[in-house]
C-alpha positions as CSV (number, residue, x, y, z in Angstrom):
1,X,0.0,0.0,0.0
2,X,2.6,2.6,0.9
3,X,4.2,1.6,-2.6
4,X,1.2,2.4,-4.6
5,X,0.9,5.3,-2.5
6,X,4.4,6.9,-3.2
7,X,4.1,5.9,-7.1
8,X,0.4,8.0,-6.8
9,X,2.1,10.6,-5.4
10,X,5.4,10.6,-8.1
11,X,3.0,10.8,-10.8
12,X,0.8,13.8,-9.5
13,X,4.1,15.9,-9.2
14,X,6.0,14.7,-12.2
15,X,2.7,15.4,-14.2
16,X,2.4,19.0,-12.2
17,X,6.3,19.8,-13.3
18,X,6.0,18.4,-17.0
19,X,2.5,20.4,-17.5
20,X,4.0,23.9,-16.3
21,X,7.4,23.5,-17.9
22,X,6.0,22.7,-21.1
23,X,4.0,25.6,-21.1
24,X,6.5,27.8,-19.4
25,X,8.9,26.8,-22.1
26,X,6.6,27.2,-25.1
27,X,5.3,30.7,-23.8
28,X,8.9,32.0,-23.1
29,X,10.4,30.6,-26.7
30,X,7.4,32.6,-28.3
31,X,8.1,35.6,-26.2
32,X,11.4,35.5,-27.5
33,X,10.6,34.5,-31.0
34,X,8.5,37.2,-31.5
35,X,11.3,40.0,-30.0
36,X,13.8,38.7,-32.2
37,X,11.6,38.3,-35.0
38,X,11.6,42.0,-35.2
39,X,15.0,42.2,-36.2
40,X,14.4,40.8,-39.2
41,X,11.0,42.3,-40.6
42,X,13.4,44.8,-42.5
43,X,15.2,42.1,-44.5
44,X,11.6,41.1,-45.3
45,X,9.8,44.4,-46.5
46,X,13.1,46.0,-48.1
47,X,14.3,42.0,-49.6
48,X,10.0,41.6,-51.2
49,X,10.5,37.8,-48.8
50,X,7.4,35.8,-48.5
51,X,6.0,35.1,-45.1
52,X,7.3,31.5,-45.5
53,X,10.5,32.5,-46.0
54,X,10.4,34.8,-42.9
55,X,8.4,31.9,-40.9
56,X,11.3,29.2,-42.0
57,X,14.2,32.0,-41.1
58,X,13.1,32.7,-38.1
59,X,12.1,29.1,-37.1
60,X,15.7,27.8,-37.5
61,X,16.6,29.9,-34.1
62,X,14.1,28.6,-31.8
63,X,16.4,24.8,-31.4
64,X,18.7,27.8,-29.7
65,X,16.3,29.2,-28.0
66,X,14.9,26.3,-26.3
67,X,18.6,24.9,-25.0
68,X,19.2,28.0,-23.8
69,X,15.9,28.8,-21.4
70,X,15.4,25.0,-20.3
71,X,17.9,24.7,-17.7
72,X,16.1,28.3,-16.3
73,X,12.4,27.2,-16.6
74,X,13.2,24.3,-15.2
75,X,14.6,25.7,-12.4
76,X,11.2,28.2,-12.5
77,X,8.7,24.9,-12.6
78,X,10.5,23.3,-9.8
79,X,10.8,26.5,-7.2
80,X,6.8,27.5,-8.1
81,X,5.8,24.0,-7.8
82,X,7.2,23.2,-4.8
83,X,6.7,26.3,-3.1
84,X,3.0,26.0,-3.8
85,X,2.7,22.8,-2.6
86,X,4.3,24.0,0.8
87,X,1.8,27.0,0.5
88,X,-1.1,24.6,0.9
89,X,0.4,22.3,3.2
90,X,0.5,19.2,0.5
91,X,4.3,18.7,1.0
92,X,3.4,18.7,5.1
93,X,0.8,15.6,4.4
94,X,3.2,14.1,2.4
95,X,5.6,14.0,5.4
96,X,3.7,12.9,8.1
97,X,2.4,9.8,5.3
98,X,6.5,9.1,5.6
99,X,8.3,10.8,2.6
100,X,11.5,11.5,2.8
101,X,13.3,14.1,1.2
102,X,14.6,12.0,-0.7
103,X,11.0,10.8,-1.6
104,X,9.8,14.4,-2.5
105,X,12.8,15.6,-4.7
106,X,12.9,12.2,-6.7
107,X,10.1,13.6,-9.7
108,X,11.3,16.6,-10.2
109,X,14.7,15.0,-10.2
110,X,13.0,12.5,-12.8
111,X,11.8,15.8,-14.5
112,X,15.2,17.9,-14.5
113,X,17.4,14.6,-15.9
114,X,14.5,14.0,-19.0
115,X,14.9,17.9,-19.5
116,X,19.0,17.0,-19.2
117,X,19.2,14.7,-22.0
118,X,16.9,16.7,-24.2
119,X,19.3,19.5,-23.6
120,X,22.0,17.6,-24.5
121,X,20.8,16.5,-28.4
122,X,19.9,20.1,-28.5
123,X,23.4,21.4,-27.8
124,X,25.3,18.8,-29.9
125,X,23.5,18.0,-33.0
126,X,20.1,20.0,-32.8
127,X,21.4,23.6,-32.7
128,X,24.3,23.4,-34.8
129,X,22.5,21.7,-37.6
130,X,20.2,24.5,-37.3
131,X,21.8,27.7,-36.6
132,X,24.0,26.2,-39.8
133,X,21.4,26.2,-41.9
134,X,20.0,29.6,-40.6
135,X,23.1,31.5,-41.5
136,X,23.3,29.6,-45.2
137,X,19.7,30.9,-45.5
138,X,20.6,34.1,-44.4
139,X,23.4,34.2,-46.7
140,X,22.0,33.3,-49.7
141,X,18.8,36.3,-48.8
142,X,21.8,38.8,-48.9
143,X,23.8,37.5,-51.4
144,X,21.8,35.8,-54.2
145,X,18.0,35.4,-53.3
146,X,17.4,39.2,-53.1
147,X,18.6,39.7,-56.7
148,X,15.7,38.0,-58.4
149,X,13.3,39.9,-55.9
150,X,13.5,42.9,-58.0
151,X,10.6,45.0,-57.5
152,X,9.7,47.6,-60.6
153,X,9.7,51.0,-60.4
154,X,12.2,51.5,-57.1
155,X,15.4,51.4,-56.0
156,X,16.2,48.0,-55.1
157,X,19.1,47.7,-52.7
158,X,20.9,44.5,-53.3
159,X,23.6,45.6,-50.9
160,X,25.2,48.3,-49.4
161,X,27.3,48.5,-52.5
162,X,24.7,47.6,-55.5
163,X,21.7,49.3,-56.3
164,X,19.0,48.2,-59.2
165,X,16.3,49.9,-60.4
166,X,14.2,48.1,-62.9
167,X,11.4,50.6,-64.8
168,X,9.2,47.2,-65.7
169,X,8.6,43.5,-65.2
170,X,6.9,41.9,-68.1
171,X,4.9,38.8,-67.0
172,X,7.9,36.5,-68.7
173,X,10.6,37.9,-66.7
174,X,11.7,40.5,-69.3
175,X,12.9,43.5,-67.6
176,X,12.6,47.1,-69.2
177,X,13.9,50.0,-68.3
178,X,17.3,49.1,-66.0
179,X,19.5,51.4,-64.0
180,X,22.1,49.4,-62.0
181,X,24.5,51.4,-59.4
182,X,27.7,49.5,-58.7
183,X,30.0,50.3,-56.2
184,X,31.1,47.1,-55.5
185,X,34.9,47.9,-56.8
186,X,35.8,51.2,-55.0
187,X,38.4,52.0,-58.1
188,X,35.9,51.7,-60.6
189,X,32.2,53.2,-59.8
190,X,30.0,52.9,-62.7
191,X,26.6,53.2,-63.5
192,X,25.0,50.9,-66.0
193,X,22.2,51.5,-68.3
194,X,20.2,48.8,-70.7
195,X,17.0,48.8,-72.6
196,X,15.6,45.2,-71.4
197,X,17.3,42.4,-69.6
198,X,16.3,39.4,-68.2
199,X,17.4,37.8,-64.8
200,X,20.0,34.6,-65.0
201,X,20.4,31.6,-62.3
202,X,23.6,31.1,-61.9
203,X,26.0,27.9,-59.2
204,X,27.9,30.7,-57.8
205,X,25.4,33.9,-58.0
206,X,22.7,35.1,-59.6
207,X,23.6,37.5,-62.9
208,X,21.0,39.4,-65.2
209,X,21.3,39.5,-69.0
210,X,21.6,43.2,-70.3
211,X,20.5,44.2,-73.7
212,X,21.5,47.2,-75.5
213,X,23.2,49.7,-72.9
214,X,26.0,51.4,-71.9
215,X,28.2,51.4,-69.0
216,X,29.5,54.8,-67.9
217,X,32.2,54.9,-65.1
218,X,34.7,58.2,-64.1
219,X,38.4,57.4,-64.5
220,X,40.2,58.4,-61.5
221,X,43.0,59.5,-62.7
222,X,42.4,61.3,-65.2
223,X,38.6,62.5,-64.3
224,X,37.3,61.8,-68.0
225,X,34.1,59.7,-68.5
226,X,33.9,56.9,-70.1
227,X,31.2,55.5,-72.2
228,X,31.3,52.1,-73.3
229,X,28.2,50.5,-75.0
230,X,26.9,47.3,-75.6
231,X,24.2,45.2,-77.6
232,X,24.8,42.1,-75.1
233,X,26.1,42.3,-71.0
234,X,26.5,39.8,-68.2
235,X,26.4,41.7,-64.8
236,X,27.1,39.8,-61.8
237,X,24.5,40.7,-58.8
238,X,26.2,39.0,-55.9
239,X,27.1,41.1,-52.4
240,X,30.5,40.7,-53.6
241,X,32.4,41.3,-56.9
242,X,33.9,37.3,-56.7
243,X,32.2,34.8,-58.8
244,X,31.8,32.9,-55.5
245,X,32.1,34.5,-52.2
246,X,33.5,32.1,-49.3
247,X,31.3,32.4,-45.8
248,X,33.0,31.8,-43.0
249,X,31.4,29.1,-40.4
250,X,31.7,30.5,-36.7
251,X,32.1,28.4,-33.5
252,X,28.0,27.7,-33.1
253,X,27.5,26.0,-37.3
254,X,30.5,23.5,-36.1
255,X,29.5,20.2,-35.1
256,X,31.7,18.7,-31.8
257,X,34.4,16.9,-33.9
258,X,34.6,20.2,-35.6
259,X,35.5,22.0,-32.6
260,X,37.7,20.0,-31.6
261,X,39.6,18.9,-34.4
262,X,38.8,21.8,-37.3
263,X,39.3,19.0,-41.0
264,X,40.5,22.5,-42.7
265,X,40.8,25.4,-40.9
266,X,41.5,28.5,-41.9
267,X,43.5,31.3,-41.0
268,X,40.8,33.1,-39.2
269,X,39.8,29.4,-37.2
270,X,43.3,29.2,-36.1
271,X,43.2,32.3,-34.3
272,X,39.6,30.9,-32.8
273,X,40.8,27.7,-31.5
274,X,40.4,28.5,-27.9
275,X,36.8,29.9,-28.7
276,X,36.0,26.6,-30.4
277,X,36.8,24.3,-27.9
278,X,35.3,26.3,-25.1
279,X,32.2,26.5,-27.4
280,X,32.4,22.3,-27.1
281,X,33.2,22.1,-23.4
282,X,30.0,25.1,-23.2
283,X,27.8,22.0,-25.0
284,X,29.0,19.3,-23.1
285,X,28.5,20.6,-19.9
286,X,25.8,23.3,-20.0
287,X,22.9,20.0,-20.0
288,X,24.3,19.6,-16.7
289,X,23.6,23.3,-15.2
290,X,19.6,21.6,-16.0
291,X,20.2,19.3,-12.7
292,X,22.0,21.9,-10.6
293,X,19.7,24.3,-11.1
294,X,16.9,22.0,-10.1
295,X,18.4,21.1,-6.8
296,X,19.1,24.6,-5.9
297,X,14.8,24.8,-6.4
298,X,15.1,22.0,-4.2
299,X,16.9,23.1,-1.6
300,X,14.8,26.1,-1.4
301,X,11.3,24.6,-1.7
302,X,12.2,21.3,0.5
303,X,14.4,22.5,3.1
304,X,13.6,24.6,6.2
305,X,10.7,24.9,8.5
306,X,6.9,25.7,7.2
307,X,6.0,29.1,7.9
308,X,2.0,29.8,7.8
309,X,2.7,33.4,6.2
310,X,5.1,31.6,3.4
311,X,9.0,32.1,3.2
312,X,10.2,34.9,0.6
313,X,13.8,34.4,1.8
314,X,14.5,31.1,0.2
315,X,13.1,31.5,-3.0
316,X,14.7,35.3,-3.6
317,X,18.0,33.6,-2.1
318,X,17.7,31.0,-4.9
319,X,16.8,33.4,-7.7
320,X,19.8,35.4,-6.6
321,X,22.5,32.0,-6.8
322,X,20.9,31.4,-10.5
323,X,21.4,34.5,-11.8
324,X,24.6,34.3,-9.8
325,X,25.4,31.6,-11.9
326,X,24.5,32.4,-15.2
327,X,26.7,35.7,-15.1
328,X,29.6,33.6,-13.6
329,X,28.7,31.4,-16.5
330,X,28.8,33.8,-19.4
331,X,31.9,35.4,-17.6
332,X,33.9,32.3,-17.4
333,X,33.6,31.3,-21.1
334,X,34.8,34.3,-22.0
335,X,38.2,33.9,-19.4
336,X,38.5,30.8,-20.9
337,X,38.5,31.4,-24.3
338,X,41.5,33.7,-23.9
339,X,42.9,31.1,-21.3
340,X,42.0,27.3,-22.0
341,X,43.8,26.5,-18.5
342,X,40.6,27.5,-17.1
343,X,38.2,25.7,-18.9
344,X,37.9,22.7,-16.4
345,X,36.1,25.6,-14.3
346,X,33.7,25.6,-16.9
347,X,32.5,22.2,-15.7
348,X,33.0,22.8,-12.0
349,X,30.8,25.8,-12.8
350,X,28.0,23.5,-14.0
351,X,28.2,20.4,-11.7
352,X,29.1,21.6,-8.6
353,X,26.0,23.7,-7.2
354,X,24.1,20.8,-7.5
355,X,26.3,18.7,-5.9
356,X,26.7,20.5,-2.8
357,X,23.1,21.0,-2.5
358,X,22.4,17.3,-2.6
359,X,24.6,17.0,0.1
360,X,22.9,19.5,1.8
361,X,19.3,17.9,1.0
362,X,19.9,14.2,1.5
363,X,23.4,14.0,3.4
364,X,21.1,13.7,6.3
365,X,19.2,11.2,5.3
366,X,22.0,9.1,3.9
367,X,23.4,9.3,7.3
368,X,20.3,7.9,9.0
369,X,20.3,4.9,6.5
370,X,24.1,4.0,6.5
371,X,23.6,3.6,10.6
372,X,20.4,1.5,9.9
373,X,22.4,-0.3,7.8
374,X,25.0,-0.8,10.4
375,X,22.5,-1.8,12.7
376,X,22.8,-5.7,14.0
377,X,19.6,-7.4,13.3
């Protein structure tokens, strides 16, 4: 009976603590979905991007966001849950039926470890897979996609250094009427001009087709003008004047063999190494900080007398070690990026809070049992 009682009772909390971090999770990651959504409505309006394209670019980043706020709302879930059920005196009924501590912490222990792992596949394979694809996506919008996205009868900024104006857009693609700006090529800023043209697909970038035009650029030496017509041009529209411009992959596209062991880096990798494999350790061990934070909720909910009027100490202490810890968190990767000595701190950082508070929480309990144990029958 006592059995059935205790696996009644793990269910009713573990279905409690997976209820409200599931929708403490999903209301936070739209929260900050739709803030840093924001950033790119620009891209969209001044690019002519469909709302799919927008949904899919923006979709990629919430992977990122969901390993980065779990270990947080988990710790959230844990402190509210608890503390409610010592509000109204469940976690006092619980005791005198004969829970432990032990008893009580082991579902949202269950909880945290399930929210562990999931963390985990996030920060290897999840995240990087997506924030990979994100910055392709990105780079192709800036770089290619945005050149067939002509609109007529504006200025179309295809970069900072490339402007296009197109007068007309026949319903076959024909375009009448182009003005392009290039100032791609600091030494040689010219201005194109073309009766008709017609957009091209290209492997490396996209190019348009111009038909009977001239190309007028300003020597700089000499300050003359030159004219220089033509019945048939190929302009390239890419962001850069390269037939193929190289994107560099930072630390968060890499997978974990990456990191550790770049296959060919560059010049500009081999001055990151210590940011990559602090970015590795960061994935290893942050799933951890999951746990740690949840006995910290622990340690606040579960420990201490019951006070009628409630107990704001213990939670606002608890708040304060988190935040504690995510600043000392942030603060240490960066020391260790510039000094890979320290980077065993980065897992000390992430396993030992919630190691000292199970010894705080159960060492008493443990202690009780060992002299059981010792006990002659």
């Amino acid at each position: 009976m006592n059995a059935f009682a205790i696996t009644r009772i793990d269910r009713y909390l573990a279905r409690q603590l997976s209820f409200a971090l599931v929708a403490v999770t999903g209301g936070l990651v739209a929260l900050i979905w739709l803030t840093q959504s924001l950033r790119f409505v620009e891209t969209v309006v001044n690019r002519g991007l469909s709302v799919g394209v927008f949904l899919r670019l923006t979709g990629l980043l919430i992977p990122n966001f969901v390993a980065i706020i779990l270990p947080i709302t988990t710790f959230v879930v844990i402190q509210f849950i608890y503390q409610r059920l010592s509000t109204d005196r469940e976690l006092t009924v619980m005791r005198a039926a004969g829970l432990s501590q032990s008893a009580l912490a082991r579902p949202a222990l269950a909880v945290s470890g399930l929210v562990m792992v999931s963390c985990f596949f996030l920060n290897v394979w999840i995240v990087p897979s997506s924030f990979s694809q994100f910055r392709q996506d990105q780079f192709e919008i800036r770089n290619r996609l945005a050149a067939f996205l002509l609109q007529e009868g504006v200025f179309n900024q295809v970069s900072d250094s490339l402007t296009v104006y197109v007068r007309t857009r026949e319903p076959d693609g024909t375009l009448r009427g182009i003005l392009i700006d290039d100032a791609r090529n600091p030494s040689s800023h010219a201005t194109i001009l073309a009766e008709a043209g017609r957009l091209l697909e290209g492997a490396a970038a996209p190019r348009v087709l111009l038909l009977n035009g001239s190309r007028e650029e300003i020597d700089r030496q000499t300050g003359r003008l030159n004219v220089l017509t033509f019945t048939e041009n190929t302009v390239d529209l890419s962001q850069s004047n390269k037939a193929e411009e190289q994107r560099f992959r930072d630390a968060g596209e890499l997978s974990l063999a990456e990191l550790l062991d770049p296959p060919t880096a560059t010049e500009q990798q081999l001055r990151s190494a210590g940011k990559f494999v602090v970015e590795a350790h960061r994935r290893l061990s942050a799933p951890f900080t999951v746990v740690s934070f949840a006995m910290i909720a622990l340690v606040s909910s579960l420990s201490g007398a019951f006070s009628r009027h409630g107990n704001i100490q213990r939670p606002a202490m608890a708040i304060v070690v988190v935040v504690g810890l995510l600043a000392l968190g942030l603060a240490l990767l960066n020391v260790a990026a510039r000094a890979p000595v320290l980077i065993p701190l980065i897992w000390i950082h992430a396993t030992l809070p919630g190691i000292l508070c199970a010894l705080y929480l159960f060492a008493p309990e443990w202690g009780v049992l060992q002299r059981m144990a010792r006990r002659p029958a």
